[in-house]
N, C-alpha and C positions, 0 to 999 in steps of 0.2 A: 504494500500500500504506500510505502514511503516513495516509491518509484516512480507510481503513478503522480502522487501529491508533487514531487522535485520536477516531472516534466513540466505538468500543467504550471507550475510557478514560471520557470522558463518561458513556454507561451504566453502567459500576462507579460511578462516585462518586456516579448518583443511586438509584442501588440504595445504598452504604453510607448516604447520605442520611436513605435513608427507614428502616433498619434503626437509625440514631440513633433517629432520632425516634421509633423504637417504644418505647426503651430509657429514653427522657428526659422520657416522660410519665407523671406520677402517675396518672393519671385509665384509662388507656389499656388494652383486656383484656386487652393485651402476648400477644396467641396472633398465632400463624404459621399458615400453612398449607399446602398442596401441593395444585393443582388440573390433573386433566389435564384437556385441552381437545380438543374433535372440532368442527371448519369442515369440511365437505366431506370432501377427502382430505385436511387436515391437520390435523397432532395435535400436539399442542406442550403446555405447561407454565405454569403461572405459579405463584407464590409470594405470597400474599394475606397484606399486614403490615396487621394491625388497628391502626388510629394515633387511634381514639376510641371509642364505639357505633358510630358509624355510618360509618365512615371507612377505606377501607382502599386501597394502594396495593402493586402487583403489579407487581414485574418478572418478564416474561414471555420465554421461550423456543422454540426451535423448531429440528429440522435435519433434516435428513436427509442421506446419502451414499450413494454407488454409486460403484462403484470405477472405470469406466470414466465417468464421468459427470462427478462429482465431487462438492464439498459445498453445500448450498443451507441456509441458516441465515438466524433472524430473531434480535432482540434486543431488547426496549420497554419502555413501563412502562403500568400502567394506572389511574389514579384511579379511585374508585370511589365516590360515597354513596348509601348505603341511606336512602330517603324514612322508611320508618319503621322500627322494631324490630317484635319480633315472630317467632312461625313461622316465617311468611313473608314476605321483604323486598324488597319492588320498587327498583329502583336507577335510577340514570343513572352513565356513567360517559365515559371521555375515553379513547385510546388513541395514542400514537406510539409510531415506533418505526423501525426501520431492516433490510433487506431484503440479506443478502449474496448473491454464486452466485460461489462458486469453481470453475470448472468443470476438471477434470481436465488433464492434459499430453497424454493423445489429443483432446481435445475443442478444436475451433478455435477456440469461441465466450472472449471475455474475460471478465477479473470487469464484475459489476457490481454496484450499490449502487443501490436504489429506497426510493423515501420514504413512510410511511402514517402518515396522521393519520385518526384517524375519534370517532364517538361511538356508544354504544350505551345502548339500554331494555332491559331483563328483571328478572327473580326469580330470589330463592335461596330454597330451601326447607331449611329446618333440620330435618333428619332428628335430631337431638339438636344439641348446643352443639357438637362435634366433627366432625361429619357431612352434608353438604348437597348439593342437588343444584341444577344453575340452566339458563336459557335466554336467549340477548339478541339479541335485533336489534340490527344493526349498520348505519351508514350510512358510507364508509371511501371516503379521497382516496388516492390514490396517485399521486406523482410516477415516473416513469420514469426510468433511466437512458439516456442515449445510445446504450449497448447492446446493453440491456435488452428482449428480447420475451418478459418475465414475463405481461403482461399485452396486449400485442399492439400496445402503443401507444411506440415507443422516443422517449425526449428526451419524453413528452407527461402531461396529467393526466389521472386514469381516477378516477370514481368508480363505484362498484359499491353493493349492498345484502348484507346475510348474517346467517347466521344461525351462533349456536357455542350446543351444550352444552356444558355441564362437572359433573365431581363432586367436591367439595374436603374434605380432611380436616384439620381443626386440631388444633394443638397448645399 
């Protein structure tokens, strides 16, 4: 448990991190935003901090619960640069992040903790300066827990391809 409690601190501080850094550039378009996101079956969150033109980094979210189950929740960050301005902005970007499964007191299965690093291509289309919609191919590592048959592979490395929209609104 202590493991879990020392990542998630790490994640706060580079989530406060980067909300400095929004706050302590002149330059910067200082807007926030809120972007749901749809992989597959999951749906998760992120928070898109503009830190230039072209520059934005997002700590991201995710969970889900069932009561007889338990909680399965994500936590990361995502850099982000946009090749150009414009309309419409094609990006690259960078993603880690951290994989919990708390699973219930009926469920026999233990926690576990899996690891994702990946990178992704796509576009965001600026429906107005407040408004956007996007698409990204993803190329995405994943480490295993000992535990862990998140991905089918326990104690081992998985990489996968995918695909996420999203539609994000600034502020």
């Amino acid at each position: 448990m202590k493991k879990y409690i020392f990542i998630l601190t790490i994640n706060v501080i580079l989530i406060l991190v980067s909300v400095n850094s929004l706050f302590s550039q002149e330059t910067a378009r200082k807007q926030i935003g809120i972007s749901a996101t749809l992989q597959g079956e999951q749906y998760g969150f992120l928070i898109p901090i503009w830190i230039g033109d072209q520059i934005t980094i997002a700590p991201a979210v995710d969970f889900k619960y069932a009561e007889k189950v338990g909680l399965d929740y994500s936590i990361g960050i995502v850099p982000k640069y946009y090749l150009r301005k414009g309309k419409v902005m094609p990006f690259i970007d960078l993603k880690g992040g951290v994989l919990f499964n708390n699973p219930s007191k009926e469920n026999i299965n233990k926690n576990t903790m899996d690891w994702i690093l990946g990178a992704g291509f796509g576009g965001e289309y600026f429906i107005d300066k407040n408004l956007s919609i996007g698409i990204e191919l993803q190329g995405n590592f994943t480490i295993s827990d000992k535990n862990s048959y998140r991905f089918g592979n326990p104690d081992g490395l998985n990489f996968n391809t995918a695909t996420m929209i999203y539609a994000s609104i600034y502020f």
